[in-house]
N, C-alpha and C positions, 0 to 999 in steps of 0.2 A: 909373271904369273897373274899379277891384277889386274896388266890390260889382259889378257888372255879372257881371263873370267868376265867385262867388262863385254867385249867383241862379243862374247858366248850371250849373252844378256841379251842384246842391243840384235841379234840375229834371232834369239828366241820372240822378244818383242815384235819383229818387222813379221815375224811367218802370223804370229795371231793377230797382225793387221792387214794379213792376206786372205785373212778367214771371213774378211768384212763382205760384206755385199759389196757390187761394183758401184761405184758412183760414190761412197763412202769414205774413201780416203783422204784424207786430211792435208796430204802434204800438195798442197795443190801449187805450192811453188819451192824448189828445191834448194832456192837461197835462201828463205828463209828458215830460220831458225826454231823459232818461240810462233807456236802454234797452238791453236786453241787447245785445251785440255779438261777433261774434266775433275782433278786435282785441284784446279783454280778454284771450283766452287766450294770445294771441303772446308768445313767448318768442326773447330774443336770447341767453342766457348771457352777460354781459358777465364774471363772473368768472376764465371760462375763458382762457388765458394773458395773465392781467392783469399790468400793467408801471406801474410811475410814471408813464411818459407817458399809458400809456393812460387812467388814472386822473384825471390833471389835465384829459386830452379830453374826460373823463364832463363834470367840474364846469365846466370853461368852455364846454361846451355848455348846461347846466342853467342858471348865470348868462346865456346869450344866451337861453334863454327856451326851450329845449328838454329839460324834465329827465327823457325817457322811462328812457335808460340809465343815469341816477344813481338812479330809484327803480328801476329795475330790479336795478340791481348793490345798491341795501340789502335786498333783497329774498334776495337770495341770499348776501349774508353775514351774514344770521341765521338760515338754513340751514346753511350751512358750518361755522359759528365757534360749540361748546357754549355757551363761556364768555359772548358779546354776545347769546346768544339767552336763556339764563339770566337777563342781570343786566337785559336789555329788558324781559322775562316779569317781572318782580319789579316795576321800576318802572311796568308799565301795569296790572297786574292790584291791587297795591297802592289803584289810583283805581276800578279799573272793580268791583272785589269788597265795592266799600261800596255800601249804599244808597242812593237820592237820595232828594230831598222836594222837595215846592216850596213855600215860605214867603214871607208876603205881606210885600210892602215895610213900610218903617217909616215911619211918618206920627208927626206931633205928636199927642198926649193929648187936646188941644182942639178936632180937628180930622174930629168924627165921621163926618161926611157922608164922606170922600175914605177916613177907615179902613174904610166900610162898603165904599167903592167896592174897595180896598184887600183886602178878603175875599173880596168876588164874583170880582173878578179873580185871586187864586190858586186858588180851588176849579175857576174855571172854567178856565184852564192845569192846573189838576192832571188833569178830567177830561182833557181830550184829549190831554195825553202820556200817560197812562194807556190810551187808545183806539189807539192807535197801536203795532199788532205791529211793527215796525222801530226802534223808541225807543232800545230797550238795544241793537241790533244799531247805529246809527247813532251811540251812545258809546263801543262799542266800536274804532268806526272813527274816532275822534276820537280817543282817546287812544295811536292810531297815530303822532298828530304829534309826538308826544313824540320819536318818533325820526325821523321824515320832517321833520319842520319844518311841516307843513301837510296838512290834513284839510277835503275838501268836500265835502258832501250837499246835494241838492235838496230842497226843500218843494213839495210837489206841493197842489195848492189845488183844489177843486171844489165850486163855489158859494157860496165867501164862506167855509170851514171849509177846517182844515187834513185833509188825507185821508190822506198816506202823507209818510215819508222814506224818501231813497235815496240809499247814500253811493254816490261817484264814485271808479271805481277811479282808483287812481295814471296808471294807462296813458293817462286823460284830459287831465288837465292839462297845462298849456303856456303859454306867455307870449307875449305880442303879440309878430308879427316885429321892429316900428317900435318899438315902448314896450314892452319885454320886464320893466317893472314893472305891469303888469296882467295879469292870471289872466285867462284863456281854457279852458273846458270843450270838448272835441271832441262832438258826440253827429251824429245819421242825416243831418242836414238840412247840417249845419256839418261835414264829415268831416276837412276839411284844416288850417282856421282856428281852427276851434270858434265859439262863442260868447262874447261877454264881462262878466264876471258881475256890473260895476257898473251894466252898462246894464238890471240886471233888478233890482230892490229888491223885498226880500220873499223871494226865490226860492231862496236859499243860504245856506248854513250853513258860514263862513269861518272856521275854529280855527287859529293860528295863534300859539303858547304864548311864541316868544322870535320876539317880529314884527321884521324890521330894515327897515326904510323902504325903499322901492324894489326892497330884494333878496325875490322870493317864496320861493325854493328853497334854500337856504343859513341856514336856523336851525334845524334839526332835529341833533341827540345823534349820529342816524347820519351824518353828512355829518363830523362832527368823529371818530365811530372809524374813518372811509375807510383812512388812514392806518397803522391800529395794526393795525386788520386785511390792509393788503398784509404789511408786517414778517410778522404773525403767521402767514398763509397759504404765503410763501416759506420761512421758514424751517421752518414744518412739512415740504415738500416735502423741502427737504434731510436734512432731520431722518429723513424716512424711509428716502432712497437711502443717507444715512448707516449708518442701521441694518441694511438691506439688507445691505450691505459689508463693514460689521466685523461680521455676524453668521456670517460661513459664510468659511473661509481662501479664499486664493487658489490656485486649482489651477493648476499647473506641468506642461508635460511636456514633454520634451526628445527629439530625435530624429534621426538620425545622417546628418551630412552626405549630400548627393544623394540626400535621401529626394523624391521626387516631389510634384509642386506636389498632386495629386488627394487623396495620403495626408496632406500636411498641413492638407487642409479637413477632412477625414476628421476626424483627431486633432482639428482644432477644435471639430468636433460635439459628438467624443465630450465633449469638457470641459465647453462648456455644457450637455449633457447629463446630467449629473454631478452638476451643482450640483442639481438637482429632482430626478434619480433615485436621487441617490446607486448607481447600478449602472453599470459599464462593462468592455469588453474589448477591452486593449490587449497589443501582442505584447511578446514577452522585449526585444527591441533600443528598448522605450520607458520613457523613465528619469519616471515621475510623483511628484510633490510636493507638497504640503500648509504654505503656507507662511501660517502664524496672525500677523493683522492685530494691532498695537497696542491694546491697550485702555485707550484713551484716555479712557473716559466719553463722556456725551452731550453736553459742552460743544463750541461754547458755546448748542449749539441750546436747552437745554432752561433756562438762564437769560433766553434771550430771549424762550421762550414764558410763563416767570411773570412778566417784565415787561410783556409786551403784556397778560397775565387780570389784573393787579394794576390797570396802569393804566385799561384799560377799566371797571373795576368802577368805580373811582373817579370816573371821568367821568358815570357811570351813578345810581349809589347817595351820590356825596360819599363815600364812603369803602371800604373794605375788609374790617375786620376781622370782620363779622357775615358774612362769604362765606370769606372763608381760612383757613378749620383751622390752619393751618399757621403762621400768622402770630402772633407773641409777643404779648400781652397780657393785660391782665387782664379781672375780669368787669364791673368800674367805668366802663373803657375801652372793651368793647363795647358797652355800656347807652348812652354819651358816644354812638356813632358810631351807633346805631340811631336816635338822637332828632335825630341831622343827617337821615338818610334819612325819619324824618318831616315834619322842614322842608322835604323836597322836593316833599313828598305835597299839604301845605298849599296848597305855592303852584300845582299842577298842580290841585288843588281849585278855587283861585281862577281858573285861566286856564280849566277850561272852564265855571265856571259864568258870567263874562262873556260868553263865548262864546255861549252861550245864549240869558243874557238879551237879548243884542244882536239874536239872527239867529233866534229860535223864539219864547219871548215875548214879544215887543215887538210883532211884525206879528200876534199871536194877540191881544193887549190892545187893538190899535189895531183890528184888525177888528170887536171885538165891541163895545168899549165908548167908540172912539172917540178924542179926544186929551185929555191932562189926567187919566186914572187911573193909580195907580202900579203900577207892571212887579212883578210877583214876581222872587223868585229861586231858581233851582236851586242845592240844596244835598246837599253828600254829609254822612254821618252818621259824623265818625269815632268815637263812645261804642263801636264792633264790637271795636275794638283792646283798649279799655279794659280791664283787672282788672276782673269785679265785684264781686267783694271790697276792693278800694280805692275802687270806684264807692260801694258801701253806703255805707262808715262817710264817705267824702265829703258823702252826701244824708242821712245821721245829724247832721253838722256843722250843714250847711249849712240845714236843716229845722227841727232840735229846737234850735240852740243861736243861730243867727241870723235863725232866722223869715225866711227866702225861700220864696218861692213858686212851689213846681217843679211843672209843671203831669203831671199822673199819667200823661197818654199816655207823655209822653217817657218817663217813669221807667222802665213794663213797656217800651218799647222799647231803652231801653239796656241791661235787665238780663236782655232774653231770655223777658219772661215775659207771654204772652195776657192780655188783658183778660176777665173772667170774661163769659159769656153770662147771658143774661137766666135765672133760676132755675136756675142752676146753683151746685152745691156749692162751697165755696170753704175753705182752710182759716182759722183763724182766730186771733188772736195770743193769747199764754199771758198771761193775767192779771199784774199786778205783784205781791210781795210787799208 
């Protein structure tokens, strides 16, 4: 009976996108899926006079399987909040600003036939992520779930080749009504339900960095600053009527029994009048006063606003002190707390190159080459970070004094430096004495 109604839907929607003018239609290609929509652009504001309750309403709607106003509201509190928009921007750009590569799985030494296979199959995944204008757009939208929890793109397929990726806005996803642990995509056909995305193999590209079984929506960084950012939002607010307040005295005017109810609206103008114009005129029998607010400091607003940046960094980056000026340490202790925030880097490295290899290379190996050759893997390049001048005298070591064998591409790549062209000048090394 629910597909019934469902089909009845999805048939009513196609006749009123037959009512369009011609040249108007959207689906201008029939493999894809996720097509522009204008649902994408709707906006609710959820941050607007947000409350504890209201907040706890986002997430126990997003755990029932509807998480529009929970990605909508992280959406707008890395708008709002400098400091989570900061320490967000550090941790995704940190992955997305290294190069990738794609490198062919490891096979046994004795085992030539599968290494050759093993070679084909990376060169030929490197061609087509390399083919594919949407690649980098489509990691970029991946290491969104760094703070969302969860990142989907479609593989759009036409004739047997990968053709296009295309990430799925936030606005799309949703959870089965019945089994609110299955992902369902909304797209033209499915407007209410969506689609769901086990029953399509091959077709999505499911990242999803701290997975927790059955919960989709509840492992994302932002779902865990919800919290820090109400605190830090409210007492901003205060924090400025505060300031507001004890920036300018309180005016007083006094006014002599049986003065008339019309003159004491009057005299009330005049005072808020006062405070913005600093100009007014009151007669001889009005006694006015200037009576200066306590100066109290900005407490305790402005200790709760460096605890809420203190702790969000930390939830962010593992640590602090490479963000806090301000914060006591030495330069031993920041160098300590930069190479925790590399440990972060590493493992967000790891999560989306599984990612990958799972839901891109694997349906791109099994396409071309069938079952039984080995899957590459995407890899980011962290040598970008590296000293090269620690890099050097490392491949000096590691070269001249223990005879390894570092193959010369990598080398000019980690060190910054072109491979010479065919007849071209090149400089040359000083003779030894």
């Amino acid at each position: 009976m629910l597909k019934q109604t469902r089909q009845r839907v999805a048939s009513v929607l196609r006749a009123l996108g037959s009512l369009l003018p011609p040249g108007s239609d959207r689906r201008r290609d029939a493999s894809r899926l996720i097509q522009p929509w204008r649902q994408d652009s709707a906006r609710t504001y959820p941050t607007i006079g947000l409350t504890p309750s209201r907040l706890l309403a986002f997430l126990q709607a997003a755990d029932a399987g509807s998480p529009q106003m929970q990605f909508e509201l992280f959406s707008e509190m890395l708008q709002k909040w400098p400091r989570l928009a900061a320490v967000e921007a550090t941790r995704r750009l940190a992955l997305t600003g290294l190069d990738w590569e794609v490198s062919q799985a490891t096979v046994e030494a004795t085992e030539t036939t599968r290494s050759d296979a093993a070679e084909r199959a990376a060169d030929f995944c490197r061609a087509s992520l390399a083919s594919l204008e949407r690649f980098r757009e489509v990691l970029d939208h991946m290491a969104n779930a760094i703070g969302y929890g969860i990142a989907v793109a479609e593989l759009v397929w036409e004739d047997g080749r990968l053709a296009d990726l295309v990430p799925v806005p936030y606005s799309r996803l949703s959870g089965d009504p019945h089994e609110p642990w299955r992902l369902r995509v909304l797209t033209e056909d499915e407007p209410s339900l969506g689609v769901t995305l086990d029953e399509q193999p091959n077709k999505w590209i499911i990242h999803k960095p701290r997975a927790l079984p059955g919960r989709q929506f509840d492992g994302g960084l932002l779902r865990a600053s919800a919290l820090l950012y109400l605190a830090q939002n409210l007492s901003f607010k205060d924090w400025l009527i505060f300031s507001q307040i004890a920036g300018m005295p309180v005016r007083v005017a006094q006014f002599e029994p049986g003065t008339p109810e019309t003159d004491k609206q009057k005299l009330l103008k005049m005072l808020e009048t006062l405070g913005t114009d600093a100009v007014a005129v009151f007669g001889k029998n009005v006694d006015l006063q200037f009576v200066e607010p306590a100066r109290g400091g900005a407490r305790p607003y402005e200790p709760l606003q460096n605890y809420c940046n203190t702790e969000i960094t930390i939830l962010w980056l593992g640590q602090h002190l490479t963000t806090d000026l301000r914060a006591s340490g030495s330069r031993a202790a920041a160098e300590v707390h930069d190479r925790v925030r590399e440990d972060l880097l590493v493992d967000d490295i790891a999560d989306e190159s599984q990612s990958i290899r799972r839901d891109v290379l694997t349906p791109l190996v099994r396409a071309k080459f069938g079952d039984g050759v080995p899957v590459p893997h995407l890899r980011r390049s962290l040598v970008q970070s590296v000293d090269t001048k620690v890099l050097a005298d490392t491949l000096a070591v590691a070269v001249n004094q223990l005879g390894l064998a570092v193959p010369a591409r990598w080398v000019h790549q980690a060190l910054g430096i072109p491979q010479p062209q065919a007849d071209e000048p090149v400089l040359a090394a000083r003779s030894k004495p």
